[in-house]
N, CA, C and O atoms as a CHARMM CRD file, in Angstrom:
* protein
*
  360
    1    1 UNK  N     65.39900  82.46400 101.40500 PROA 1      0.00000
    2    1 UNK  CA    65.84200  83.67100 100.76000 PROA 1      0.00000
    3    1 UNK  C     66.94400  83.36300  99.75600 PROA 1      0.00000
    4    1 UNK  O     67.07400  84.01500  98.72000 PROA 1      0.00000
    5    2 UNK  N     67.87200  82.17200 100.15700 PROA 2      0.00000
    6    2 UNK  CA    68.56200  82.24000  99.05400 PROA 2      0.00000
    7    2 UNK  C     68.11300  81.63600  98.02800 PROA 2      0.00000
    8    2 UNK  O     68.55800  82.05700  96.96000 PROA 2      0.00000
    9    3 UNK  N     67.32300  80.72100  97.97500 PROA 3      0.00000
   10    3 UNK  CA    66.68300  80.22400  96.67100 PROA 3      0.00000
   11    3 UNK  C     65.93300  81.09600  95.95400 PROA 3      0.00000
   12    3 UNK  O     65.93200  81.07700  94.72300 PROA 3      0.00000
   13    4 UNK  N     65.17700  82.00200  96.71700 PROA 4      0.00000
   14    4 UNK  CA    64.70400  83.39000  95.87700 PROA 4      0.00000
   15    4 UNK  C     65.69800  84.00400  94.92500 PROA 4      0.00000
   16    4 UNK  O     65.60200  84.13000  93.70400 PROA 4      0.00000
   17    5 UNK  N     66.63000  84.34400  95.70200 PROA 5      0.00000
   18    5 UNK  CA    67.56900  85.14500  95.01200 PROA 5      0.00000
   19    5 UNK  C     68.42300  84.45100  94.15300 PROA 5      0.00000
   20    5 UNK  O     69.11900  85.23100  93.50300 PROA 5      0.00000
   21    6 UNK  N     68.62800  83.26800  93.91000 PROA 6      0.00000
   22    6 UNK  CA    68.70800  82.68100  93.15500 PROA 6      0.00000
   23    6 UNK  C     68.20800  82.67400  91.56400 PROA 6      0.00000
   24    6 UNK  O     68.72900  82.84500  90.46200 PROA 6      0.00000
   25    7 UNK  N     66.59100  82.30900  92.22000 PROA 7      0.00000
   26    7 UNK  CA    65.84800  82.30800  91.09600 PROA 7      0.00000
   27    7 UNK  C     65.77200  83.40700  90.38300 PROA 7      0.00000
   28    7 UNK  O     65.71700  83.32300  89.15600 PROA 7      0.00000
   29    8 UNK  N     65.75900  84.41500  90.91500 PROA 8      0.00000
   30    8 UNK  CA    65.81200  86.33600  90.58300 PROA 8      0.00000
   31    8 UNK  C     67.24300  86.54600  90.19000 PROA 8      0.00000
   32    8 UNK  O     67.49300  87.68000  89.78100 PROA 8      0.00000
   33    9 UNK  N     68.32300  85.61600  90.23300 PROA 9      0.00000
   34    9 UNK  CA    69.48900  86.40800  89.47200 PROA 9      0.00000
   35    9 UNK  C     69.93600  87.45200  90.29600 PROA 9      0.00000
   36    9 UNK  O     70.10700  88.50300  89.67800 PROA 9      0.00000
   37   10 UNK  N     70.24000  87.50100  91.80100 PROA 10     0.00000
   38   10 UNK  CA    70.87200  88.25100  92.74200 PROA 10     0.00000
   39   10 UNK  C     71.34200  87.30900  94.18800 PROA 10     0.00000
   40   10 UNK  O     71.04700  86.17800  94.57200 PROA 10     0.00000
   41   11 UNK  N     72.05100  88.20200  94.63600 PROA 11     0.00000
   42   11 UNK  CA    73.13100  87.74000  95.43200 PROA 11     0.00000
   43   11 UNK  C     73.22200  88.60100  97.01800 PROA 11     0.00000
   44   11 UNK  O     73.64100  89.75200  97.13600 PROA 11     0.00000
   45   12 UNK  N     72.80900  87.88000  97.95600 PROA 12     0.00000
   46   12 UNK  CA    72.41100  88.32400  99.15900 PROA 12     0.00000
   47   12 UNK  C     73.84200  88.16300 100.26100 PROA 12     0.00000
   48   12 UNK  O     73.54300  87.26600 101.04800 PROA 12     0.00000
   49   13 UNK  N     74.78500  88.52100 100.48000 PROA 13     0.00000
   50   13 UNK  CA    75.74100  87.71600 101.66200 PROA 13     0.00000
   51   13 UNK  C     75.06400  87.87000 102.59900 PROA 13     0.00000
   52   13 UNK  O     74.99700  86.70600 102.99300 PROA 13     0.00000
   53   14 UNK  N     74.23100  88.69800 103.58700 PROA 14     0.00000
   54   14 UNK  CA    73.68300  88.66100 104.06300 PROA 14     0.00000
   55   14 UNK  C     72.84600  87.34500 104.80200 PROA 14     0.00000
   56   14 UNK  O     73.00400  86.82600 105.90700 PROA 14     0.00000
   57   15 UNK  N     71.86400  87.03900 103.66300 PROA 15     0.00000
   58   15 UNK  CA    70.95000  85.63900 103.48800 PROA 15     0.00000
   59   15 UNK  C     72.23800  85.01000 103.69000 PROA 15     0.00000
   60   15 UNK  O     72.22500  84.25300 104.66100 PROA 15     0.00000
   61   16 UNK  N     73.15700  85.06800 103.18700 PROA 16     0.00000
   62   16 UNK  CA    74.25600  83.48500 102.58400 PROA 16     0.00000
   63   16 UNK  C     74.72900  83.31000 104.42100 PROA 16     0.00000
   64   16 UNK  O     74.77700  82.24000 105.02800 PROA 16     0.00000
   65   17 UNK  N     75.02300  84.66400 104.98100 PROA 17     0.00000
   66   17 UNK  CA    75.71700  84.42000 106.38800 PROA 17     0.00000
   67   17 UNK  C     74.89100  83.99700 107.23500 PROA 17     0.00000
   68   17 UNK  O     75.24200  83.35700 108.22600 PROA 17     0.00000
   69   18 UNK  N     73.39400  84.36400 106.90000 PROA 18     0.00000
   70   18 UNK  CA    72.47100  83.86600 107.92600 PROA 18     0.00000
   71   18 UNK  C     72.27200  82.68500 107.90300 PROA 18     0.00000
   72   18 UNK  O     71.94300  82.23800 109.00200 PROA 18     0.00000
   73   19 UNK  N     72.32600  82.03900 107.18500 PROA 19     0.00000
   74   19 UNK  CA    72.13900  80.32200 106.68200 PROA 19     0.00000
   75   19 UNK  C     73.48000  79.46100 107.13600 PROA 19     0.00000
   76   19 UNK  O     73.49000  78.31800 107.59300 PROA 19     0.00000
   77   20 UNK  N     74.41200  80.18000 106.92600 PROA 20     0.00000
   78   20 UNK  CA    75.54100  79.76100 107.43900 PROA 20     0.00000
   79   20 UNK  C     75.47600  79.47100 108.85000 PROA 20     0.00000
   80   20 UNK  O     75.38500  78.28400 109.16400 PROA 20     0.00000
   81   21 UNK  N     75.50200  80.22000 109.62200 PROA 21     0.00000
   82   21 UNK  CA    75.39100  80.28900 111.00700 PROA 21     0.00000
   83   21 UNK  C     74.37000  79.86200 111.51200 PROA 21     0.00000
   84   21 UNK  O     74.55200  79.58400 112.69700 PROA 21     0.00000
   85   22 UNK  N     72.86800  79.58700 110.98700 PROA 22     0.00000
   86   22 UNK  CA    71.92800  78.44400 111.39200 PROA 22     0.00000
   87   22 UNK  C     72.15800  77.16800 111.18700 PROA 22     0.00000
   88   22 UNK  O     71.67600  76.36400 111.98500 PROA 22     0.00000
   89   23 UNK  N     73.09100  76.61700 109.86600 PROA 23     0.00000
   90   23 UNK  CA    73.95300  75.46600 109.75600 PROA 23     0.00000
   91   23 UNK  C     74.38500  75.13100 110.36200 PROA 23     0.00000
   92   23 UNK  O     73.95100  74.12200 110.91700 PROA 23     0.00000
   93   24 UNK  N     75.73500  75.77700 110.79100 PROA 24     0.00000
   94   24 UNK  CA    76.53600  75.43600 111.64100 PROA 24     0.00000
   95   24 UNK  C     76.09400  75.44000 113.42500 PROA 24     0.00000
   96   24 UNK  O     76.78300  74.89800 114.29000 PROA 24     0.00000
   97   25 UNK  N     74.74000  76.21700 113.68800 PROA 25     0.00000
   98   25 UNK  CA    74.18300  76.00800 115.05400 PROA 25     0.00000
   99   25 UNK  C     73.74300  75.28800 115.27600 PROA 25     0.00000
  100   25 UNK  O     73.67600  74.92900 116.45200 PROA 25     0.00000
  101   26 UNK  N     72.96500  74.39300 113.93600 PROA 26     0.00000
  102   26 UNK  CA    72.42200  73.24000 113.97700 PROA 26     0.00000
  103   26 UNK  C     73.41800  71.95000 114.19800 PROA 26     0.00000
  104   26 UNK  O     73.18600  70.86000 114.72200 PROA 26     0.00000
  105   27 UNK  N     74.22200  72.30700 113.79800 PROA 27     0.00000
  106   27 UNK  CA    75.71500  71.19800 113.81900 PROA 27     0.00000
  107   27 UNK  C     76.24700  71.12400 114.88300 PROA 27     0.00000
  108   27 UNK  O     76.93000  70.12200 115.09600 PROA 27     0.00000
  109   28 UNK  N     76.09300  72.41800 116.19100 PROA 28     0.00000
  110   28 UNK  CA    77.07600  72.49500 117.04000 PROA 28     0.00000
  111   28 UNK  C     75.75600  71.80500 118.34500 PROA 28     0.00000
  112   28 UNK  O     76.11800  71.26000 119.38700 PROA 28     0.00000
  113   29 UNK  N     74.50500  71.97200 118.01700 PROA 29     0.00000
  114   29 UNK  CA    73.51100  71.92100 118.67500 PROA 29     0.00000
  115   29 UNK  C     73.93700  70.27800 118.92900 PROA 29     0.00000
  116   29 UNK  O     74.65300  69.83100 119.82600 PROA 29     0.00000
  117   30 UNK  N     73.27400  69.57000 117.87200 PROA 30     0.00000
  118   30 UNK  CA    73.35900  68.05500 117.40300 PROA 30     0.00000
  119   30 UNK  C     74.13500  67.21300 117.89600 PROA 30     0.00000
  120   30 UNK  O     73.91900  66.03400 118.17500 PROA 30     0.00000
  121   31 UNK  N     75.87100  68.36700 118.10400 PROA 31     0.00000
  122   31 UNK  CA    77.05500  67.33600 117.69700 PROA 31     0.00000
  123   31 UNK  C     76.93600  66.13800 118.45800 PROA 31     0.00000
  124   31 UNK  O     76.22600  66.35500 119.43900 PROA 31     0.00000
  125   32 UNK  N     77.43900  64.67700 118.39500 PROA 32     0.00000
  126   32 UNK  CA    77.49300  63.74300 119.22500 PROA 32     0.00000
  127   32 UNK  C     78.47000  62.97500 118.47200 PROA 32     0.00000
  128   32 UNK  O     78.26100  61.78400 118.24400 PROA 32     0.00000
  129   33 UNK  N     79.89600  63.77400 117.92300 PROA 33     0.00000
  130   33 UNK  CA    81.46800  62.89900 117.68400 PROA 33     0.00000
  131   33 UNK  C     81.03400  63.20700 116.21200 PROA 33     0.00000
  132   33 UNK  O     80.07600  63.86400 115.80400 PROA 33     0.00000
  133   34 UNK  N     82.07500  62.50100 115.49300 PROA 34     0.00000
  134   34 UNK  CA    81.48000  62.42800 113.98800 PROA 34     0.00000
  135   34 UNK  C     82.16500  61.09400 113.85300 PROA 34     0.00000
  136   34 UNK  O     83.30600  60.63200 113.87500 PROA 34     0.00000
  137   35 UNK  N     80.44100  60.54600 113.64700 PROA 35     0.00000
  138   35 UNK  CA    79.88800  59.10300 112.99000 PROA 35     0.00000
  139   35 UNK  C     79.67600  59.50500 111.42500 PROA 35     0.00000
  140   35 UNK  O     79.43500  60.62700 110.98100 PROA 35     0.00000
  141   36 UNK  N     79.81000  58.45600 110.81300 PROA 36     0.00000
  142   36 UNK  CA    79.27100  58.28500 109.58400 PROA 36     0.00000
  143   36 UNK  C     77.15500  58.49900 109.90400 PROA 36     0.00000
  144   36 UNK  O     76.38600  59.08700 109.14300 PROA 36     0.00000
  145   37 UNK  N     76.95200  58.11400 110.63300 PROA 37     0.00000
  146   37 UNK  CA    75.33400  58.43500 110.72000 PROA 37     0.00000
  147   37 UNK  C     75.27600  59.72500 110.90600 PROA 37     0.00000
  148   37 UNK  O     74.60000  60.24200 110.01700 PROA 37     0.00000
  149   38 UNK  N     75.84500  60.78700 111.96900 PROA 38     0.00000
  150   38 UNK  CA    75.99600  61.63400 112.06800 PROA 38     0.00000
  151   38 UNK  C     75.66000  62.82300 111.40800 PROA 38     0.00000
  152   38 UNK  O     74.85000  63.75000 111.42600 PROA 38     0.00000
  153   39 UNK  N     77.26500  62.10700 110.44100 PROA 39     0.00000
  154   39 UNK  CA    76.96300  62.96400 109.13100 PROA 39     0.00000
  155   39 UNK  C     75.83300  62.95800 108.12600 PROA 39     0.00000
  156   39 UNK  O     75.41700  63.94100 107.51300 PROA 39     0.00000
  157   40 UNK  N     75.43600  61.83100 108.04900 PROA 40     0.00000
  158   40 UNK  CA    74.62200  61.43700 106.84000 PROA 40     0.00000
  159   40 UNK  C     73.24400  61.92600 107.32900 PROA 40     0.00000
  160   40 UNK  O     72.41300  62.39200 106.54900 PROA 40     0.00000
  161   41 UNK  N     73.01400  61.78600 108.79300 PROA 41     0.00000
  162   41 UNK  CA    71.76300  62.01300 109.55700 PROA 41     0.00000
  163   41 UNK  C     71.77000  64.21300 108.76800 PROA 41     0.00000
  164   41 UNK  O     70.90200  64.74400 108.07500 PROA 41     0.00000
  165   42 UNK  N     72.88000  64.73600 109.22100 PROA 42     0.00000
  166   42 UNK  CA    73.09500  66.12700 109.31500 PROA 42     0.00000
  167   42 UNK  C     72.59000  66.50600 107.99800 PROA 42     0.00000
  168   42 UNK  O     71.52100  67.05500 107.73500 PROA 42     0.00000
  169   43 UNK  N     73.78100  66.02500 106.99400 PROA 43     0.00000
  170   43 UNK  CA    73.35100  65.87300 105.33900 PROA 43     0.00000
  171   43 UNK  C     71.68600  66.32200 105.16800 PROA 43     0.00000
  172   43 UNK  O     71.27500  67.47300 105.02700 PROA 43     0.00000
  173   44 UNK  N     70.89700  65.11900 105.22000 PROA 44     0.00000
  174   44 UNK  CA    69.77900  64.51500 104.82300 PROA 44     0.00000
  175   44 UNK  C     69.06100  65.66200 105.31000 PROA 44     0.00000
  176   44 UNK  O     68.36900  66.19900 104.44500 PROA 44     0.00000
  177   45 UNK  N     69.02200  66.30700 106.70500 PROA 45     0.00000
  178   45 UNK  CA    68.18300  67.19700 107.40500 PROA 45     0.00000
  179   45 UNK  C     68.34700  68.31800 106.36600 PROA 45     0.00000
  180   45 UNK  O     67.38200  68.87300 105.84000 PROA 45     0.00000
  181   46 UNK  N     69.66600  68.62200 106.09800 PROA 46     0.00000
  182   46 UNK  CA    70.34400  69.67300 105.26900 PROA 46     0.00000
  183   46 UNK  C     69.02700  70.00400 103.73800 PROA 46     0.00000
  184   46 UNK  O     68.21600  70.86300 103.39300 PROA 46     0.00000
  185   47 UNK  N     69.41600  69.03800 103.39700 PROA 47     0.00000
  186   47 UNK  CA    68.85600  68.56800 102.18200 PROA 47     0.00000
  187   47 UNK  C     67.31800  68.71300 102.01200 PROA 47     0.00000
  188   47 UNK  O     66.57800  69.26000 101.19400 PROA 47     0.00000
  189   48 UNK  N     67.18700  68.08500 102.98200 PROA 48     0.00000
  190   48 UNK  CA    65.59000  68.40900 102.85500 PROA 48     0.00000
  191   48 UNK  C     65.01200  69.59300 103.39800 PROA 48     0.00000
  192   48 UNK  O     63.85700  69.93400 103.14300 PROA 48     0.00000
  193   49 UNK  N     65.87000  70.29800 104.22200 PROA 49     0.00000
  194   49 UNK  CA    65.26900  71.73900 104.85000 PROA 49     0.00000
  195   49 UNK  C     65.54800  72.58100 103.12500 PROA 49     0.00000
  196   49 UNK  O     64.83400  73.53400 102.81000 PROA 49     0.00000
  197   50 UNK  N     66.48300  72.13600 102.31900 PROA 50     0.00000
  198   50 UNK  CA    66.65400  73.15400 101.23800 PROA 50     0.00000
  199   50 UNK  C     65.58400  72.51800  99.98600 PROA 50     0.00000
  200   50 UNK  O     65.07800  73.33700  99.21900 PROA 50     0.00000
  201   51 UNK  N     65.30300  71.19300  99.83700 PROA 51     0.00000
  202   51 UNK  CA    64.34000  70.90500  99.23800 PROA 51     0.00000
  203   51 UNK  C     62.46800  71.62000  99.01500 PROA 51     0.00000
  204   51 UNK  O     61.76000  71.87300  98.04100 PROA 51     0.00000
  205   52 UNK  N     62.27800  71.72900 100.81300 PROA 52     0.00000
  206   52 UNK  CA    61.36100  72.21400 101.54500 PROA 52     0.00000
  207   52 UNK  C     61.58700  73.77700 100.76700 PROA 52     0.00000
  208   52 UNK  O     60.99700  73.90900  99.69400 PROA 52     0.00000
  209   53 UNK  N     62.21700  74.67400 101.15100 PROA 53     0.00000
  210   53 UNK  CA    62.33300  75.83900 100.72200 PROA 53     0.00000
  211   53 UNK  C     62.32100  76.27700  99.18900 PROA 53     0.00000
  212   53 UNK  O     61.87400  77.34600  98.77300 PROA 53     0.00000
  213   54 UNK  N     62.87900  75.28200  98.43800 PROA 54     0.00000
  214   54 UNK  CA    63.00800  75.25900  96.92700 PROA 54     0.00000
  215   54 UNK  C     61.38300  75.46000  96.61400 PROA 54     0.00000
  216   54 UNK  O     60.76400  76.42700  96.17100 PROA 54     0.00000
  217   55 UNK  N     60.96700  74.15900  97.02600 PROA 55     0.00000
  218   55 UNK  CA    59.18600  73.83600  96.94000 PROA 55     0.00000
  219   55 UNK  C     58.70900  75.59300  97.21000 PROA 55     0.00000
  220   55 UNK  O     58.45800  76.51900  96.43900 PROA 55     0.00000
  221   56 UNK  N     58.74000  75.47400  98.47400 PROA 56     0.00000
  222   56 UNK  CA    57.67600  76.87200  98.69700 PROA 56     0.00000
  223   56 UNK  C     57.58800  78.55200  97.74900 PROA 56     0.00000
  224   56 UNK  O     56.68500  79.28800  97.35000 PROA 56     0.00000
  225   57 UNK  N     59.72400  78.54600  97.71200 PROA 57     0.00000
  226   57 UNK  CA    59.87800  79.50600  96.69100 PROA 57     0.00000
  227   57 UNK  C     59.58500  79.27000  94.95200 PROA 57     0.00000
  228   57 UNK  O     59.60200  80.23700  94.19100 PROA 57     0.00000
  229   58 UNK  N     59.31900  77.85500  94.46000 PROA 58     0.00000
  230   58 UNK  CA    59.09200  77.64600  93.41600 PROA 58     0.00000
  231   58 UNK  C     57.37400  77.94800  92.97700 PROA 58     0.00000
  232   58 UNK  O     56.71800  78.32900  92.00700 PROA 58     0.00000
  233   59 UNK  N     57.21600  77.58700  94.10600 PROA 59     0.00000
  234   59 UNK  CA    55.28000  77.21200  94.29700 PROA 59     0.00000
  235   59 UNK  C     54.99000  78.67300  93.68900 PROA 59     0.00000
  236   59 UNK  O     54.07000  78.86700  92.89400 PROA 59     0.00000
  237   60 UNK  N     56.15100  80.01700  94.28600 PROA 60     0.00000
  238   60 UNK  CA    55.39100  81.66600  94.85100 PROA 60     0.00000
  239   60 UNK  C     56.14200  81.49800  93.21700 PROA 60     0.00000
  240   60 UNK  O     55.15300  81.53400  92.48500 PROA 60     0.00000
  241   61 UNK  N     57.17800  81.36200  92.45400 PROA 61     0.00000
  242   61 UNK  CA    57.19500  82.26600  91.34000 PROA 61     0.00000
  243   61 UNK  C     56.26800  81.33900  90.31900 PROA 61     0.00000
  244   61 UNK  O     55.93800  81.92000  89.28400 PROA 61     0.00000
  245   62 UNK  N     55.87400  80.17800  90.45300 PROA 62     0.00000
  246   62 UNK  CA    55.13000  79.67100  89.32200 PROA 62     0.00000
  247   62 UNK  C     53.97600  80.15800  89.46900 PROA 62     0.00000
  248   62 UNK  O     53.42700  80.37400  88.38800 PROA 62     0.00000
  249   63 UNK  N     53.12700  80.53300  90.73900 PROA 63     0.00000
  250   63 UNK  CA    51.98500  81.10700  90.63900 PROA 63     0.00000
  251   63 UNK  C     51.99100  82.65900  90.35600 PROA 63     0.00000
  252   63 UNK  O     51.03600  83.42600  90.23300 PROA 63     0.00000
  253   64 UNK  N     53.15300  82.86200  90.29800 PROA 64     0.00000
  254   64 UNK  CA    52.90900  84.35300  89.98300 PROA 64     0.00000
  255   64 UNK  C     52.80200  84.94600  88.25100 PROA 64     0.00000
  256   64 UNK  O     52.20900  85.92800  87.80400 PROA 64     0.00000
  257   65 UNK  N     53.66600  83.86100  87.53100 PROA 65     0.00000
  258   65 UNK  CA    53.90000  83.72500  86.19700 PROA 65     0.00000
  259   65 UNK  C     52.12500  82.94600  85.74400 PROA 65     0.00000
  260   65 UNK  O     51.53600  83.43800  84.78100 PROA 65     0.00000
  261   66 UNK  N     51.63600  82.08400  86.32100 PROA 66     0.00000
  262   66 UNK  CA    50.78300  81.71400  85.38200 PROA 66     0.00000
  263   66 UNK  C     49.30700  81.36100  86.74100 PROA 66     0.00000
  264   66 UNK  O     49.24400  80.78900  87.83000 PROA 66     0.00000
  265   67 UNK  N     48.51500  81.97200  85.98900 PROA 67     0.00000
  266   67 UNK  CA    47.15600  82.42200  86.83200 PROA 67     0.00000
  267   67 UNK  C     46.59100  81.32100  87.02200 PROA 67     0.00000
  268   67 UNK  O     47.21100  80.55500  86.28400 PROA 67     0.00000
  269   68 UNK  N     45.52400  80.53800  87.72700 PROA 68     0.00000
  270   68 UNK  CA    44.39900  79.22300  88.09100 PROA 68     0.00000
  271   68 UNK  C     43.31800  80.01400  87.78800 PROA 68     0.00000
  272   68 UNK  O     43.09300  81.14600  88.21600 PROA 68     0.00000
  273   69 UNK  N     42.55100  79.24800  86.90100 PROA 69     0.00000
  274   69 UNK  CA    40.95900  79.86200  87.03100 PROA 69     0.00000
  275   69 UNK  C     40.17700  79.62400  88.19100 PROA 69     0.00000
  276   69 UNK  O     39.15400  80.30900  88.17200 PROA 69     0.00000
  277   70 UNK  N     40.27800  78.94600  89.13400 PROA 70     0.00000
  278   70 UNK  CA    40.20600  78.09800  90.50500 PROA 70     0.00000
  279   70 UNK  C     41.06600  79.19500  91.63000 PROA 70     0.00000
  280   70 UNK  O     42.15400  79.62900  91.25400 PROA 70     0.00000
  281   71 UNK  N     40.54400  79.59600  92.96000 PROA 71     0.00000
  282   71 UNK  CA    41.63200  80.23800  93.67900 PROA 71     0.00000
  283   71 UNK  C     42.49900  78.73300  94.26200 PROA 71     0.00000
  284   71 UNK  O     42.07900  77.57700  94.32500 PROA 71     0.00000
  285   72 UNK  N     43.82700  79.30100  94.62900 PROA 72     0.00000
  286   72 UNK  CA    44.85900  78.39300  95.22900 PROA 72     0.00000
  287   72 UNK  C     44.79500  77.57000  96.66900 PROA 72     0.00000
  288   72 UNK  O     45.63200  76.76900  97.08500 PROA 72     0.00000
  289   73 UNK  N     43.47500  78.02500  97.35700 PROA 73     0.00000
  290   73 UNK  CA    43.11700  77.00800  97.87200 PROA 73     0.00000
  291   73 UNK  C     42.78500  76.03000  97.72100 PROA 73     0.00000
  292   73 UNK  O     43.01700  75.13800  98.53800 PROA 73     0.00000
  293   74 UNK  N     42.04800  75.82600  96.50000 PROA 74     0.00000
  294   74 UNK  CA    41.16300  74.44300  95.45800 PROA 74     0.00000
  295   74 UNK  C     41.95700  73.56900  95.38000 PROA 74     0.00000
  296   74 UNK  O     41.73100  72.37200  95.55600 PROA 74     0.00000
  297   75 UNK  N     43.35000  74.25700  95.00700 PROA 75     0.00000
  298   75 UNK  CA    44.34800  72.98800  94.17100 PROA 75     0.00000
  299   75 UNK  C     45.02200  72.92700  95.59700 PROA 75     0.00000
  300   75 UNK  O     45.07400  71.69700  95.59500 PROA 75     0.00000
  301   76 UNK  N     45.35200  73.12600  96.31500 PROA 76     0.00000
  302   76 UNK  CA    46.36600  72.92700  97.73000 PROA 76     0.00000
  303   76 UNK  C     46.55500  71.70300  98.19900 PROA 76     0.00000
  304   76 UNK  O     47.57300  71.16300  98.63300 PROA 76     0.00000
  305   77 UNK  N     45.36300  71.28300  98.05400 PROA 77     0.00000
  306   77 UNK  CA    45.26700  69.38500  98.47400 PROA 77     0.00000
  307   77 UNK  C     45.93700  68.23600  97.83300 PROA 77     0.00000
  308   77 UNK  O     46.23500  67.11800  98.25300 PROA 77     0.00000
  309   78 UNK  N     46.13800  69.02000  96.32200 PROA 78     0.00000
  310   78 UNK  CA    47.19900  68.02000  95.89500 PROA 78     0.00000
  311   78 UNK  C     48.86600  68.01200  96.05600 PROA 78     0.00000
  312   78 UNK  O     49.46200  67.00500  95.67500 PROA 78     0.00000
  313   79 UNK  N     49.79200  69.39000  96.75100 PROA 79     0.00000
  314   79 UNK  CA    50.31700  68.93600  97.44800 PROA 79     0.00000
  315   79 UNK  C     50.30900  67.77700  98.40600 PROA 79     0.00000
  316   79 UNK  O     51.19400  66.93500  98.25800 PROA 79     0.00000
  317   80 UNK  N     49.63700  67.65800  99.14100 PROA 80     0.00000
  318   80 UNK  CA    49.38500  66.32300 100.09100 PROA 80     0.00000
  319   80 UNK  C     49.56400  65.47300  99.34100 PROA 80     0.00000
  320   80 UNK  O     50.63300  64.88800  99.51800 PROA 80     0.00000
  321   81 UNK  N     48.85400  65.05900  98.39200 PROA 81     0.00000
  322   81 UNK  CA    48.89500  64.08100  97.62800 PROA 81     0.00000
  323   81 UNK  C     49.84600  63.57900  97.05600 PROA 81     0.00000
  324   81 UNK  O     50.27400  62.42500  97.04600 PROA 81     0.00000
  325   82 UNK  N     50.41900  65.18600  96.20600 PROA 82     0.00000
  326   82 UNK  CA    52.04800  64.38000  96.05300 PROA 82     0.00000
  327   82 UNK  C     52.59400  64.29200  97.06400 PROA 82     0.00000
  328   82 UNK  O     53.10000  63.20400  96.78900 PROA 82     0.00000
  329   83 UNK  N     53.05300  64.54400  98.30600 PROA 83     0.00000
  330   83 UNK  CA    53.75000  63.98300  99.22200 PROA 83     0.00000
  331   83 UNK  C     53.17800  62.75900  99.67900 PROA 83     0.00000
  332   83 UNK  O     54.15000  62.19300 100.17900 PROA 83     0.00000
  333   84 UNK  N     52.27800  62.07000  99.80200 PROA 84     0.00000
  334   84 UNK  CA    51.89000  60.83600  99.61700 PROA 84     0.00000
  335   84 UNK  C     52.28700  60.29900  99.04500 PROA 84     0.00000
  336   84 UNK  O     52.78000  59.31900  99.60300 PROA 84     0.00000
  337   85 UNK  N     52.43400  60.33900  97.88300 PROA 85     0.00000
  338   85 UNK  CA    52.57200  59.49400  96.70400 PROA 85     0.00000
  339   85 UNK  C     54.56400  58.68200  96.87200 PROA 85     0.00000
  340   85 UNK  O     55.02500  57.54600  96.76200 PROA 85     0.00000
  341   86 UNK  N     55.22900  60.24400  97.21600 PROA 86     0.00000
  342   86 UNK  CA    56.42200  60.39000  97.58400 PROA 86     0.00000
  343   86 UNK  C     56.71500  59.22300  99.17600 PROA 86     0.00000
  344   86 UNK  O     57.60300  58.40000  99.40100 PROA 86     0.00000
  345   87 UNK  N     55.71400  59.59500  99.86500 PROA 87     0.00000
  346   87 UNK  CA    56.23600  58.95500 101.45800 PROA 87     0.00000
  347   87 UNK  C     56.16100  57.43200 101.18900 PROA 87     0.00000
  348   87 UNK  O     56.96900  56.52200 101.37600 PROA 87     0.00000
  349   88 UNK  N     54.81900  57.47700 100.64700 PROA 88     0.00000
  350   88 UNK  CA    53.96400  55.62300 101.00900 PROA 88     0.00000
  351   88 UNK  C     55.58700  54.87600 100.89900 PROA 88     0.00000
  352   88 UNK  O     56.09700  54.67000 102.00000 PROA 88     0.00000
  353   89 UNK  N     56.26200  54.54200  99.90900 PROA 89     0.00000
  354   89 UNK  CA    57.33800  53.60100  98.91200 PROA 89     0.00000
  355   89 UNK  C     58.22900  53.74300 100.47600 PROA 89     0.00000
  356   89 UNK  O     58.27800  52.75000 101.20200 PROA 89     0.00000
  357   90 UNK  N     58.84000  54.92100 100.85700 PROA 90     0.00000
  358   90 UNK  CA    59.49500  55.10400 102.25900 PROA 90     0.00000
  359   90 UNK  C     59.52600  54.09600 103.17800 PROA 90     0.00000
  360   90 UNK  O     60.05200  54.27800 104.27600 PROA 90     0.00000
């Protein structure tokens, strides 16, 4: 939600507190001292749970702006693909 609202040019505290407090539950869930892995482990999860979300909310406004002559099941598979392409080097 907040990357939506983002992209839309509005401002949720709401969304912002809910994210907050799944952050920080995730942090309090996890804790085990603070290591440098720790952190970096926390980070990275961080990062990619907002990466993940960017993707899905980007996916809904680009398909909404520009039509497939193909329905969006056709093309779906090449997600996979790029995440392939992304993992293999990993």
């Amino acid at each position: 939600t907040l990357v939506d609202d983002a992209l839309a040019g509005r401002f949720s505290p709401v969304a912002l507190l809910a994210a907050t407090i799944a952050t920080l539950g995730a942090g309090i869930i996890r804790y085990d001292g603070l290591s440098e892995d720790f952190l970096t482990g926390f980070l990275l999860l961080q990062v990619a749970n907002f990466t993940f979300a960017a993707g899905q909310v980007g996916y809904k406004h680009v398909m909404a702006h520009y039509t497939l002559s193909v329905p969006g099941y056709r093309t779906f598979g090449y997600f996979f693909f790029g995440a392939l392409i992304i993992a293999l080097p990993s």
